[in-house]
C-alpha positions in Angstrom: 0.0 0.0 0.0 1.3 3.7 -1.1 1.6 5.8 2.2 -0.1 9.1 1.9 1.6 11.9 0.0 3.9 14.9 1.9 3.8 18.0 2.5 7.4 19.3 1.9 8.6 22.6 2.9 10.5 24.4 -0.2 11.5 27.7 1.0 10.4 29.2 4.4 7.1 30.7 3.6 6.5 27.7 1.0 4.9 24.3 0.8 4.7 21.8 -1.5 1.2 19.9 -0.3 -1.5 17.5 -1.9 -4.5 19.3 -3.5 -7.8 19.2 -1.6 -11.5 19.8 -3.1 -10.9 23.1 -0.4 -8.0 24.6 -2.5 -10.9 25.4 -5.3 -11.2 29.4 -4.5 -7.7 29.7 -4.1 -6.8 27.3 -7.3 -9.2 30.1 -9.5 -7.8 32.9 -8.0 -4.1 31.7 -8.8 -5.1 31.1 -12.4 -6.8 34.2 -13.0 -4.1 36.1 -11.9 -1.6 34.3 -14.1 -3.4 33.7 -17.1 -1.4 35.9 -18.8 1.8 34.7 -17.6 0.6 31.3 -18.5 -1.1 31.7 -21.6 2.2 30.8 -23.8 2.8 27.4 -22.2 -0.9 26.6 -21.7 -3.8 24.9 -23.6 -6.6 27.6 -24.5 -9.1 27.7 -21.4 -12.6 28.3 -21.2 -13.8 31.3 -19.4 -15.4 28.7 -16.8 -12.0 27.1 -15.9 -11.2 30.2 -14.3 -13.8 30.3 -11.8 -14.2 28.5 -8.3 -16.6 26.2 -9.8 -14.3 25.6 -12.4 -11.8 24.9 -10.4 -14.1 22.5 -7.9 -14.7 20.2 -10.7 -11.4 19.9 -12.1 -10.0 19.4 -8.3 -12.7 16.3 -8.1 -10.9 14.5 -11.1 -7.4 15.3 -9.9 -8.2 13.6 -6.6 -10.3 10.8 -7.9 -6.7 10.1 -10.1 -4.9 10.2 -7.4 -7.0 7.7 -5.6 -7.1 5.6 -8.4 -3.3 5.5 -8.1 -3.0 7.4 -11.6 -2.3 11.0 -10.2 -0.1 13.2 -7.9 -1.4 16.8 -7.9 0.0 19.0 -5.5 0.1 22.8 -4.9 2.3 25.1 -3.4 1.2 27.4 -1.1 2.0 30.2 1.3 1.5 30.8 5.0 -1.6 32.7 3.8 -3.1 30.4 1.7 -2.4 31.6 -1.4 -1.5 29.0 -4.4 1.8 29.9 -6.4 2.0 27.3 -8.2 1.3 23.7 -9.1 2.7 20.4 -9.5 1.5 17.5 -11.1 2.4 14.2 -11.7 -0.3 12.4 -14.3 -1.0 9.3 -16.2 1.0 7.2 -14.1 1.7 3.5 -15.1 3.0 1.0 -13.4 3.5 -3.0 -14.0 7.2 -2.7 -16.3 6.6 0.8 -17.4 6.6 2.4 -14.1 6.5 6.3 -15.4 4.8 9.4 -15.2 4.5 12.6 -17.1 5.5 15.8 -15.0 3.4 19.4 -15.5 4.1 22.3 -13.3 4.2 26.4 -13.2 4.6 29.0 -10.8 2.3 31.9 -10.6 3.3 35.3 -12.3 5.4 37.0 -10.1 6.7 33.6 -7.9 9.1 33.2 -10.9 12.8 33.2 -10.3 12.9 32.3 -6.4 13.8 28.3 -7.3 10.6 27.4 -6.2 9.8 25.1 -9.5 13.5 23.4 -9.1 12.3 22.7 -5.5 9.1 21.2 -6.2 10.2 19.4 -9.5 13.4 17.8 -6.9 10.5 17.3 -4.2 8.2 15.4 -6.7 11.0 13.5 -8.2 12.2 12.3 -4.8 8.6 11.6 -4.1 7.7 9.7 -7.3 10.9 7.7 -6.7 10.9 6.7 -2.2 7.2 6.6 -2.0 5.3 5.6 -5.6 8.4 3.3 -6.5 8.6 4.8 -10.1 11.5 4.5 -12.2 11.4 7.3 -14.9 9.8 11.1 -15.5 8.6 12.3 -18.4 8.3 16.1 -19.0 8.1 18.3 -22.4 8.1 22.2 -23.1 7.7 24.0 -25.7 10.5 24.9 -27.6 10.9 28.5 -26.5 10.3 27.9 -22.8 13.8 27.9 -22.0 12.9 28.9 -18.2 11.2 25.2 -17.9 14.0 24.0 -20.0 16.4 25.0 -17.0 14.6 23.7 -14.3 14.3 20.4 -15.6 18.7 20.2 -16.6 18.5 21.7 -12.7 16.9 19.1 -11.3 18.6 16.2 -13.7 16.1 16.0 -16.3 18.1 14.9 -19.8 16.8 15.6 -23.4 15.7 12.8 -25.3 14.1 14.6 -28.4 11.8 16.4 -30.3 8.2 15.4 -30.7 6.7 17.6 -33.7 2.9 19.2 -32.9 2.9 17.3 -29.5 0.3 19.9 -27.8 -2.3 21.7 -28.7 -1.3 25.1 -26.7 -1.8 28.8 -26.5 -4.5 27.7 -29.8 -1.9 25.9 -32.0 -0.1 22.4 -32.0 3.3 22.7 -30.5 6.6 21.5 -31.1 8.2 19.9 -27.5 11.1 19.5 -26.7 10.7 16.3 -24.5 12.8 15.5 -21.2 13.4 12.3 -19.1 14.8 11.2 -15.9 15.5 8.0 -14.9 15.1 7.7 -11.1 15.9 4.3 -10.2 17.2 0.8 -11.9 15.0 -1.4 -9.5 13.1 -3.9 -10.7 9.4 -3.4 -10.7 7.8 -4.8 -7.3 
């Protein structure tokens, strides 16, 4: 059995925790305030995704993932409650694969504080001692050379180019996609 996920601390006002259906208002409001910021590396978004409820429903099918086993959402917060970023670890396989895919951002003006080399290194450490993964996937678009960074930070190596891999900000996107290998054990 998979012992409950962490809260880590990244930087003294700064947590890296597991989602809960409760983070909804603050989820909305982190969004809304960096949709701008986000709207390069991002999937268009209805107008709806931006609101509490919005939020509240999306929250539901990031925790029943991570029930399922399938999922690791986290945020990270403040002292006060405010979400400045996000984490996620989705469509998680296991048997001989044993992999993930990692997404994350940090909220307009949380940027350049290391706080997404923290969490990335926090996830990865978590992916590999508690959910027994062996590898992390991860891809960016080609001109998000902050991403790019974080990722060679925290030991993520290139292994190529996938051609219109997302659809985001409204048009397929060229990725550069990233891997880390975690562990060599054999699966359980």
């Amino acid at each position: 059995m998979i012992s409950d996920p962490p809260v880590i601390a990244l930087a003294p006002d700064v947590v890296l925790r597991p989602v809960s259906a409760a983070d909804a208002v603050a989820l909305a409001r982190a969004y809304r305030n960096s949709r701008e910021h986000l709207r390069p590396w991002e999937p268009v978004r209805p107008d709806g995704f931006f609101t509490t409820e919005g939020q509240a429903a999306r929250l539901a099918e990031l925790l029943e993932l991570r029930r399922a086993g399938r999922a690791m959402p986290w945020v990270l917060a403040d002292g006060h409650g405010e979400i400045l970023g996000i984490v996620n670890l989705s469509n998680i396989v296991r048997a001989s694969f044993r992999s993930t895919n990692l997404g994350y951002w940090i909220a307009a003006g949380h940027t350049g504080r290391g706080l997404a080399t923290a969490a990335v290194t926090a996830a990865c450490r978590d992916a590999d001692e508690r959910l027994g993964l062996h590898r992390i996937e991860a891809g960016t678009v080609l001109a998000n050379a902050a991403s790019q960074r974080v990722l060679a930070k925290c030991g993520f190596e290139l292994i190529g180019t996938a051609k219109g891999y997302l659809h985001i900000d409204g048009e397929w996107r060229d990725h550069f996609l990233f891997q880390k290998i975690l562990n060599d054990s054999p699966p359980a």
